[in-house]
N, C-alpha and C positions, 0 to 999 in steps of 0.2 A: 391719576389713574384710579380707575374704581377698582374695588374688589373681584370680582369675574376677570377683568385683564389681568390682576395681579396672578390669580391659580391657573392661568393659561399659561402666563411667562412660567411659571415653576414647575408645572407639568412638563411642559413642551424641555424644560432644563433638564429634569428628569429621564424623561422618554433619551433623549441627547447622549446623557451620559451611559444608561443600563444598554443603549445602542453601541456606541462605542467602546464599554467594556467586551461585548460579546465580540465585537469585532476583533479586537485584540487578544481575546481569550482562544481563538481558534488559530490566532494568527502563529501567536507564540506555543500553543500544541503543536502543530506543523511543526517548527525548528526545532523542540525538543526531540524530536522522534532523531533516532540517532540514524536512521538512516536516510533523512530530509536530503533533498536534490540531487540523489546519487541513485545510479541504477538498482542497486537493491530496495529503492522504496518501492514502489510496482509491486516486487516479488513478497515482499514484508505482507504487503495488503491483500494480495494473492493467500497467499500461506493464511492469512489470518482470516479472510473471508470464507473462504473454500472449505478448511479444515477445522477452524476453531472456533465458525458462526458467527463472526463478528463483524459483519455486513450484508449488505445486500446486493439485488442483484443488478440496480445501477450501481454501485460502489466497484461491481465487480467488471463493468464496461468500461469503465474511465479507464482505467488501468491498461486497454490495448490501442497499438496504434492505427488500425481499421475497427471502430468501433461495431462495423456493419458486420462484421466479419468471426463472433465470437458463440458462445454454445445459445441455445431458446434459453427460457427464462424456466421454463418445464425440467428443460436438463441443467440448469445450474441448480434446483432445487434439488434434485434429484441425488443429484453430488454430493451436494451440504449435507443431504439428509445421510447419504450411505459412506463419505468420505472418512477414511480413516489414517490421519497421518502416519501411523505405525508400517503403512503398505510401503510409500511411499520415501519415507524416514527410518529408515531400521533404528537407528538413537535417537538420545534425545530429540525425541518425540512428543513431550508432554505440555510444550509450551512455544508460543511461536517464536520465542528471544531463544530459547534452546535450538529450536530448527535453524534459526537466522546463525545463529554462531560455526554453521559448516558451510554457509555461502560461500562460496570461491567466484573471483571475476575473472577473465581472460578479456583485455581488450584488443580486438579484431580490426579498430578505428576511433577515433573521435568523437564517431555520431553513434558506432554500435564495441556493445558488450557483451561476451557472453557470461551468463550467472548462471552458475552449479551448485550441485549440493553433493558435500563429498565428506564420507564416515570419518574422514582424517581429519581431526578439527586446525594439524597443520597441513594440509593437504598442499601439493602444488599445482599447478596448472597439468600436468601428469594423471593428476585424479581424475582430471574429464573423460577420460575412458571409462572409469569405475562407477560414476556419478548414474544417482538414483532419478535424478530430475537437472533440466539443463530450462533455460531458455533465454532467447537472443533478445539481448532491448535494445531500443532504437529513441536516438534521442530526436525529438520535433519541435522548433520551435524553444529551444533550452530546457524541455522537461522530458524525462525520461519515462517511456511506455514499453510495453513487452508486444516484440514482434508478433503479428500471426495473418 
């Protein structure tokens, strides 16, 4: 082998491996998220796009299960910009792991959830009356989306 094949093989090993690190580095993000493949991840991404800026506004389509079906791109900016968790949230308000910790589930089925947010952080399925924000997820396919 000459030298130029030699820094192709070694490139090309390179290129290989910082490929497959990244791949696994997003892969194992996912499953840390404590709420990976349960109906509250939707709503986690929801809370944190909407309220707390930390996505965008394809970030914020993925998450319904009629993608066709959800606000312009005008009005999610709109939102972001004027969105005040404290409207929404009367407590812990300040963080989206604080919001997330008065999620409440009711399951309705197998395939649908409902997820609430309720001031009792032991709330029981009883607080869905009182609940400042509700919405139904539907699962497709084994992954879980928010109806609309």
């Amino acid at each position: 082998m000459n030298k130029k094949t030699i820094i192709y093989c070694i490139l090309g090993a390179v290129l290989l491996v910082v490929f497959l690190s990244v791949i696994t580095y997003h892969q194992s993000k996912d499953k840390d998220n404590k709420f990976h493949a349960t109906p509250l991840a939707p709503v986690e991404k929801l809370i944190s796009t909407l309220y707390f800026k930390q996505g965008t506004y394809s970030d914020y389509k993925t998450l319904f299960s009629n993608k066709n079906n959800v606000i312009s791109e005008k009005e999610f900016k709109s939102y972001q910009f004027m969105g005040q968790p404290n409207v929404i949230f009367p407590v812990d308000n300040d963080s989206v792991a604080n919001v997330m910790k008065h999620m409440k589930q009711q399951q309705i089925d197998p395939n649908t959830v409902k997820v609430f947010w309720s001031k009792d952080l032991n709330g029981s399925v009883n607080s869905l009356e009182e609940a400042t924000a509700t919405w139904v997820m539907i699962k497709q396919n084994g992954k879980w989306y928010i109806g609309n």
